[in-house]
C-alpha positions as a Markdown table, in Angstrom:
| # | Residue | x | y | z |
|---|---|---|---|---|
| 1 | Unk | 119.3 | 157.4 | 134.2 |
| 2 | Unk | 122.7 | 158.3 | 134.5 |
| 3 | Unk | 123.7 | 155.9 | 131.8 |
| 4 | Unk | 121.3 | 157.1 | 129.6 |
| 5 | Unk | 122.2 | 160.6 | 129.6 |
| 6 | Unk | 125.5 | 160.1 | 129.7 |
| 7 | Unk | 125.5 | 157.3 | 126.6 |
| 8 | Unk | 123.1 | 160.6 | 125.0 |
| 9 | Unk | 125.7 | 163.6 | 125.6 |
| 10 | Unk | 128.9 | 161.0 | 124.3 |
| 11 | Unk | 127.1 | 160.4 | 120.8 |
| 12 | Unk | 126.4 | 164.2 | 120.8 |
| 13 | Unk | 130.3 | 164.8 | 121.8 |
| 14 | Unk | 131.3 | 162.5 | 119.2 |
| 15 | Unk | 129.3 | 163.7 | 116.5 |
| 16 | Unk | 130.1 | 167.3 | 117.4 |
| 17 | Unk | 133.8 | 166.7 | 117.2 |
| 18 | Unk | 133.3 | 165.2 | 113.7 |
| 19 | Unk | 131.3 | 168.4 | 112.7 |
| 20 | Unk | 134.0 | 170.5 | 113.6 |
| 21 | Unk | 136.4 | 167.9 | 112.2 |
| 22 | Unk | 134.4 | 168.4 | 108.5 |
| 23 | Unk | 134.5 | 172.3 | 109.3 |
| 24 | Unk | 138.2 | 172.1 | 109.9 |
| 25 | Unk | 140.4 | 169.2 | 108.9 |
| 26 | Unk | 143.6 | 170.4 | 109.9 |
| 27 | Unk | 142.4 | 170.7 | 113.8 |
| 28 | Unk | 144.6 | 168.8 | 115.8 |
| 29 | Unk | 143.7 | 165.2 | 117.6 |
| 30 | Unk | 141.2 | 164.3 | 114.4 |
| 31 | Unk | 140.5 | 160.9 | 116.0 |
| 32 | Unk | 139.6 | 162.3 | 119.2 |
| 33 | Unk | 135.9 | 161.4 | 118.3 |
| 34 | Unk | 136.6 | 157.7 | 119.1 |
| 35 | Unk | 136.6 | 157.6 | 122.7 |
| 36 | Unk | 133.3 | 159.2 | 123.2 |
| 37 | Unk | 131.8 | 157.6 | 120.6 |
| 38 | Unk | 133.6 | 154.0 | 122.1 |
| 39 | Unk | 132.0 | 154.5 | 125.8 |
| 40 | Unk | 128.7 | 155.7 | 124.3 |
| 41 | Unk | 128.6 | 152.6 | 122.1 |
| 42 | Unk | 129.5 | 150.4 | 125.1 |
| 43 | Unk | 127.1 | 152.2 | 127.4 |
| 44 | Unk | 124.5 | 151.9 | 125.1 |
| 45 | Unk | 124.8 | 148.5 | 125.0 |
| 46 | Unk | 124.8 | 147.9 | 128.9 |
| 47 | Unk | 121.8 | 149.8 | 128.8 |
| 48 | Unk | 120.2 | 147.3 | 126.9 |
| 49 | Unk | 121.8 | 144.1 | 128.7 |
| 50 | Unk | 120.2 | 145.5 | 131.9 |
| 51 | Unk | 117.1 | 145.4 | 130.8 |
| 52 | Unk | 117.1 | 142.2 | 129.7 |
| 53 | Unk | 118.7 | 141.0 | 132.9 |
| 54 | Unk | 116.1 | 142.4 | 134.7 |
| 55 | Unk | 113.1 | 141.3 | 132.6 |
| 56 | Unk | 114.9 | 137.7 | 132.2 |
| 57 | Unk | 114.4 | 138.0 | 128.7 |
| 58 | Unk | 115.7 | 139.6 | 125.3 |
| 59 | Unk | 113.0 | 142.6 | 124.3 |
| 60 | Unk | 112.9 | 143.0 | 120.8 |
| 61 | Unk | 109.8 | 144.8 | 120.4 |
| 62 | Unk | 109.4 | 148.1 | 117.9 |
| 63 | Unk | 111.7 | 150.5 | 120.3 |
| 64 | Unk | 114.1 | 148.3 | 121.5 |
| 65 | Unk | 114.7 | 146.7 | 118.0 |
| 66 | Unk | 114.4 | 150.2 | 116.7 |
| 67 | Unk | 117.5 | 151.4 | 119.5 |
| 68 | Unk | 119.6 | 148.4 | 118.2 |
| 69 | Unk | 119.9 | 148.9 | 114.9 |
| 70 | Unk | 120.8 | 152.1 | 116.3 |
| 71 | Unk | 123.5 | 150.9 | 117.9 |
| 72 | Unk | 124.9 | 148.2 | 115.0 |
| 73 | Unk | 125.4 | 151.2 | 112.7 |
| 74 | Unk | 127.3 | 153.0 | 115.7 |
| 75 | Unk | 129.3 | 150.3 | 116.6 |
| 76 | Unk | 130.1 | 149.9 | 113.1 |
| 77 | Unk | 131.0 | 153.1 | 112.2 |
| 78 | Unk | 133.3 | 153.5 | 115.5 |
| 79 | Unk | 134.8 | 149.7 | 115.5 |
| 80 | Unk | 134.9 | 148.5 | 111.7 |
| 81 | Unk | 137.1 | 151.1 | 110.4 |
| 82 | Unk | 135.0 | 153.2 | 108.5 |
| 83 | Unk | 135.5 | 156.5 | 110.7 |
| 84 | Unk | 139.1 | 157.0 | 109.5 |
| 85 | Unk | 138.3 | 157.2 | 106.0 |
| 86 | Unk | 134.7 | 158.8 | 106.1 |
| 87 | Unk | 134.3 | 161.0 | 109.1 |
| 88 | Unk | 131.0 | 162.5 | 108.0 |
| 89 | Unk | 129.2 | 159.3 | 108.5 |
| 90 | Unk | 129.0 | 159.7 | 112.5 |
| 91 | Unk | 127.9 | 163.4 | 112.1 |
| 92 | Unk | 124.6 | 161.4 | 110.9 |
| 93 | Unk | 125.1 | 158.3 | 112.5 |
| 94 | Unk | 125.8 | 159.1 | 116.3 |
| 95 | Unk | 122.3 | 161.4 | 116.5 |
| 96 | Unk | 120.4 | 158.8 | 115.2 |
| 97 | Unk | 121.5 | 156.1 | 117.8 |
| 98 | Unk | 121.1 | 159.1 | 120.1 |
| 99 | Unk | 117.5 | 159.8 | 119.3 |
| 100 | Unk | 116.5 | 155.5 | 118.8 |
| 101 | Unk | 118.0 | 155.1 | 122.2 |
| 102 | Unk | 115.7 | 157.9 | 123.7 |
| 103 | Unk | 113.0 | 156.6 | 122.6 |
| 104 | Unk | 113.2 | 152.9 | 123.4 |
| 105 | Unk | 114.0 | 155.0 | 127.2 |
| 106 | Unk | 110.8 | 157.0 | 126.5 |
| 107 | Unk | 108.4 | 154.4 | 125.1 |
| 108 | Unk | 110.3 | 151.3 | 125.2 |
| 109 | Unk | 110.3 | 149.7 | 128.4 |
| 110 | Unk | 106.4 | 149.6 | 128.6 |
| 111 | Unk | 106.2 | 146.2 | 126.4 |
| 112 | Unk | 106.4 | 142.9 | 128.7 |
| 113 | Unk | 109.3 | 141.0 | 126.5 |
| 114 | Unk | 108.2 | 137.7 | 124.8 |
| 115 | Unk | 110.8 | 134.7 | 125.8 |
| 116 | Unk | 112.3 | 133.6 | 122.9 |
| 117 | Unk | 114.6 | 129.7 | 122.2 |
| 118 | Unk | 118.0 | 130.3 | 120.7 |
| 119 | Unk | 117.2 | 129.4 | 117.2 |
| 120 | Unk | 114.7 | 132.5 | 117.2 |
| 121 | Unk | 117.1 | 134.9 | 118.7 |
| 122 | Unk | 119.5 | 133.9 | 115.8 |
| 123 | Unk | 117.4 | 134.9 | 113.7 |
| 124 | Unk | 116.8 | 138.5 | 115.4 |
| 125 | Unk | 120.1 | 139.2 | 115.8 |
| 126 | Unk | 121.0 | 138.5 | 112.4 |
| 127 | Unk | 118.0 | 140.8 | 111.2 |
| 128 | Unk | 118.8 | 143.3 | 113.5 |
| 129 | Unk | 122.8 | 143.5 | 111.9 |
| 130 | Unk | 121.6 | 142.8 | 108.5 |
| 131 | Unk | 119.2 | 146.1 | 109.7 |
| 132 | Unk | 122.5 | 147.8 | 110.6 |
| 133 | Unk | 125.1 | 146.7 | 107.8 |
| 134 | Unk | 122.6 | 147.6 | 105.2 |
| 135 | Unk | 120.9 | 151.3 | 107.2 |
| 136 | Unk | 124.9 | 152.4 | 106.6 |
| 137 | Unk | 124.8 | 151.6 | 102.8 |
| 138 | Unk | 121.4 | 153.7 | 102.6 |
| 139 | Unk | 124.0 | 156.5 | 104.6 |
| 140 | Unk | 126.5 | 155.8 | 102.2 |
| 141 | Unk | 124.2 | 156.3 | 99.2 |
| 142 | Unk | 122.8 | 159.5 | 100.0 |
| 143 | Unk | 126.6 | 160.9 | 100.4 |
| 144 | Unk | 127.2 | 159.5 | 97.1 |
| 145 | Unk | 124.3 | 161.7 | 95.8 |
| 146 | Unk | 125.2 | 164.4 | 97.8 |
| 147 | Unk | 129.1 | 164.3 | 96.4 |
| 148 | Unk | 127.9 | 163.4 | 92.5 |
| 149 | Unk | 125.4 | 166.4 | 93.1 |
| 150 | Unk | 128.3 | 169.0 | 94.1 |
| 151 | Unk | 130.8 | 168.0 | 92.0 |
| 152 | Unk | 128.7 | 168.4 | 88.7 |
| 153 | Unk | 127.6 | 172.2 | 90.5 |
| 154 | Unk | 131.5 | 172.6 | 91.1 |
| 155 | Unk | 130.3 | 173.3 | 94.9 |
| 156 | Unk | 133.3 | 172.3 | 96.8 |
| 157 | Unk | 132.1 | 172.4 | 99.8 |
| 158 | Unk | 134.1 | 171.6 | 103.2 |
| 159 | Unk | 132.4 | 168.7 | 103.8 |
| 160 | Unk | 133.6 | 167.1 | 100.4 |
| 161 | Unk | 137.3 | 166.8 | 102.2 |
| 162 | Unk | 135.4 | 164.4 | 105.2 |
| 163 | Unk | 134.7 | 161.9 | 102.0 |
| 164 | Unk | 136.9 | 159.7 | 100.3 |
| 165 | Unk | 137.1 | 160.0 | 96.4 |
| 166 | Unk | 133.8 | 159.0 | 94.6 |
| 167 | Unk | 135.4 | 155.7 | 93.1 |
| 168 | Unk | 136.1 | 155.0 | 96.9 |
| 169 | Unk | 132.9 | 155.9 | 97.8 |
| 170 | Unk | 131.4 | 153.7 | 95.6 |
| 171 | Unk | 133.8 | 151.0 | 96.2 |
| 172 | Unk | 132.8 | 151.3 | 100.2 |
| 173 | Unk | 129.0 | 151.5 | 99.0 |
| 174 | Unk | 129.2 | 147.8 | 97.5 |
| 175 | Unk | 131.4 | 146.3 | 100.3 |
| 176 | Unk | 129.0 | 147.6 | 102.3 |
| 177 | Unk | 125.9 | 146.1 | 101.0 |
| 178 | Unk | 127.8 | 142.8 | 100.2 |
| 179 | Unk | 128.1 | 142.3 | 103.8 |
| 180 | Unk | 124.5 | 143.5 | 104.6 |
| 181 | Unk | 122.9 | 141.3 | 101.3 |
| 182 | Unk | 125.1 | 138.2 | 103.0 |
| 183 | Unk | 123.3 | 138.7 | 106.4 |
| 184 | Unk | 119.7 | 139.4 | 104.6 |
| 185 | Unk | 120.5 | 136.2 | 103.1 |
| 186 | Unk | 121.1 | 134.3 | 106.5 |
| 187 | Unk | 118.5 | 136.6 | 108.0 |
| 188 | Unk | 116.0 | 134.8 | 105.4 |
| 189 | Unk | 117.2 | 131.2 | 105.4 |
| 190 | Unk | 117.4 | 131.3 | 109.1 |
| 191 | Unk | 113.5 | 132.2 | 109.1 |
| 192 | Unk | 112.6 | 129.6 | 106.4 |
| 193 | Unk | 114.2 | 127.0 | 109.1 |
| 194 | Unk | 113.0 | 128.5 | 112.8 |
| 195 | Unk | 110.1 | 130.5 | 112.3 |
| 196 | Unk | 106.9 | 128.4 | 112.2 |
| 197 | Unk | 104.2 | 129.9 | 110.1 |
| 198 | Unk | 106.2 | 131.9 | 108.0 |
| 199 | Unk | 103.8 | 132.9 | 105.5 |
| 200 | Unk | 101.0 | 133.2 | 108.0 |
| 201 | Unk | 99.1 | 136.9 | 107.7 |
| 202 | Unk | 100.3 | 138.7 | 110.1 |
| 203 | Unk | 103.8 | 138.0 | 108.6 |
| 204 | Unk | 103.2 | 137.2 | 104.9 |
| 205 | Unk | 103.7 | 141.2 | 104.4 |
| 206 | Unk | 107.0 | 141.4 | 106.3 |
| 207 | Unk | 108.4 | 137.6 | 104.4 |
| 208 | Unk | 107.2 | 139.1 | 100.7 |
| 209 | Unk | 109.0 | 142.5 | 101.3 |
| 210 | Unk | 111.8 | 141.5 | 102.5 |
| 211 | Unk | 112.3 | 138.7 | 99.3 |
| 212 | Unk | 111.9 | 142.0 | 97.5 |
| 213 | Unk | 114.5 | 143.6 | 99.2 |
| 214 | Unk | 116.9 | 140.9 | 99.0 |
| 215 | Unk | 116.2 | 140.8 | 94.9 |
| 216 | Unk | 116.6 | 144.1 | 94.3 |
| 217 | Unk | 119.7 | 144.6 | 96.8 |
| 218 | Unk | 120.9 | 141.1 | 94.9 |
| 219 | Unk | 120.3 | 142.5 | 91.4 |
| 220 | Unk | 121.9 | 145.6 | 92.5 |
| 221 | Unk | 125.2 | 143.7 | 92.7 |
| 222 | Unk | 124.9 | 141.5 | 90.1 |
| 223 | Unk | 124.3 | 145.0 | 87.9 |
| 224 | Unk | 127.8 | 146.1 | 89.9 |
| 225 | Unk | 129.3 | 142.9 | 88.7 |
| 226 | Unk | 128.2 | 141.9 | 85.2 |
| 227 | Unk | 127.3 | 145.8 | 84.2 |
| 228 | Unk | 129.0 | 148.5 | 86.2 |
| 229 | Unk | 126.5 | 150.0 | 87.5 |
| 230 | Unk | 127.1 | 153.1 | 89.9 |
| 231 | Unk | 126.7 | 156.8 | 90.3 |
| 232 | Unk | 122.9 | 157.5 | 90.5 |
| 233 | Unk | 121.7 | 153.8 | 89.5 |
| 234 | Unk | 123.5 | 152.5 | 92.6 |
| 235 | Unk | 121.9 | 155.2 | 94.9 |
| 236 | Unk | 118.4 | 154.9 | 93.5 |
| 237 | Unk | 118.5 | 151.4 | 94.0 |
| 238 | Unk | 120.2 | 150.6 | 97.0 |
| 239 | Unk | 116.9 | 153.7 | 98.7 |
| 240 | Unk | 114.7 | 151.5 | 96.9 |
| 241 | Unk | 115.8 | 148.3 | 98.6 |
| 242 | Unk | 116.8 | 149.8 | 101.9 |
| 243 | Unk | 113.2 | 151.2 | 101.7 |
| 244 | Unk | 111.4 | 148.1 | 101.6 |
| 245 | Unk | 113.1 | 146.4 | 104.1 |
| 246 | Unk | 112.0 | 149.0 | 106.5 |
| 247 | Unk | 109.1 | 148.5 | 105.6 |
| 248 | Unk | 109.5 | 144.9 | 106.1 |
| 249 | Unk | 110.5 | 145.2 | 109.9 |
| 250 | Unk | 110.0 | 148.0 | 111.3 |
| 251 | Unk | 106.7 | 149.5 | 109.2 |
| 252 | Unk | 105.2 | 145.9 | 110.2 |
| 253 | Unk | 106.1 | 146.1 | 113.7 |
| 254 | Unk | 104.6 | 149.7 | 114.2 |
| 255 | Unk | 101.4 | 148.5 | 112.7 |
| 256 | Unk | 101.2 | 145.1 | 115.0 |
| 257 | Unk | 102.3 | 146.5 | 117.9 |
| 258 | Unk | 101.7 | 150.2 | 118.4 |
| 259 | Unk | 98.4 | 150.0 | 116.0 |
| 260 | Unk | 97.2 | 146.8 | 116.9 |
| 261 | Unk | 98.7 | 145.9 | 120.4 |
| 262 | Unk | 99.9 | 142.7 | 118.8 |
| 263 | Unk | 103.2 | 140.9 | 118.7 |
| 264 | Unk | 105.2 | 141.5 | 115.9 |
């Protein structure tokens, strides 16, 4: 309990100090953020690997899965750089693993955890970063709505300064789903090879949407690459995609296991 809350008020402390960082970027210490959002990602984490020690086995069921994709985009955002040059992602980031992480505390825990061999949990874990990677890039398009959006107003709002230029933005959009379309792809193979049954019914639906997801996120950059595409064709898209593939995973999992009580 103690980890919990604590793990809880640091994402809150971190996100608050960015808000006030956005509200005020020549306050000193602007990095301060990254030592309470460092111990909350960390406790989060142990949070988790209790559990599992505990239970003897990895639970990956709707709320845990659903509180660590919560913590891949927090780690992300606090480890991989991105902090420095866009500080108004963990204002949305940080809650968010904040509220996943309640609820797997809530409602979590109540789900026996199915043993799974290694060649399975691969394929989890690289679901659950793929989950992650490409949740930022859905972060990163709505800020690049949100910046195209003011800047045709001429709104320039505070909050503009937490963002790098739009060319950046852009630029960071594509890395970003780059990385997540290279894990979707892995994600994907990994499941054609380990996962028996693949296009069985109970996960035909979650196999055909994610194909889709990979497509569109894969014609997405080949339209970067061979047309240019950006600005609101890039945001549209990359919803679009981001979209199904929560569909895929987590809209699948509610329905199995919260609906029908059936492993997902």
């Amino acid at each position: 309990m103690i980890a919990l809350v604590s793990t809880l008020l640091l994402y809150l402390v971190a996100a608050g100090w960015l808000a006030l960082g956005v509200q005020r970027p020549e306050s000193p210490l602007p990095y301060g953020w990254r030592l309470p959002a460092g111990v909350a990602v960390l406790l989060h984490a142990l949070i988790h690997w209790l559990n599992w020690k505990h239970t003897g086995s990895t639970n990956l069921h709707f709320f845990a899965a659903l509180s660590l994709v919560g913590l891949g985009m927090a780690a992300l955002t606090t480890f991989a750089g991105m902090g420095e040059r866009l500080r108004a992602l963990g204002v949305v980031v940080y809650p968010l693993a904040a509220v996943a992480l309640l609820a797997y505390a809530l409602y979590g825990r109540a789900n026996p955890p199915e043993p799974l061999d290694w060649r399975l949990l691969l394929h989890a874990w690289l679901a659950l970063l793929a989950y992650a990677t490409l949740a930022l890039a859905a972060v990163l398009a709505v800020f690049l709505w949100a910046q195209e959006r003011a800047l045709q107003r001429r709104q320039f709002h505070l909050w503009l300064r937490a963002l790098p230029p739009l060319t950046a933005l852009e630029t960071l959009l594509f890395r970003t789903i780059a990385v997540g379309f290279v894990l979707l792809t892995a994600t994907l193979l990994t499941g054609v090879l380990f996962v028996d049954n693949l296009l069985a019914q109970h996960l035909l639906h979650k196999t055909v949407l994610s194909l889709l997801s990979w497509l569109v996120f894969g014609g997405l950059l080949l339209g970067r690459w061979r047309r240019g595409w950006r600005g609101s064709t890039a945001v549209r898209w990359t919803l679009v995609a981001m979209a199904l593939l929560v569909l895929a995973f987590f809209g699948s999992k509610f329905v199995l296991e919260l609906v029908l009580h059936r492993s997902g």
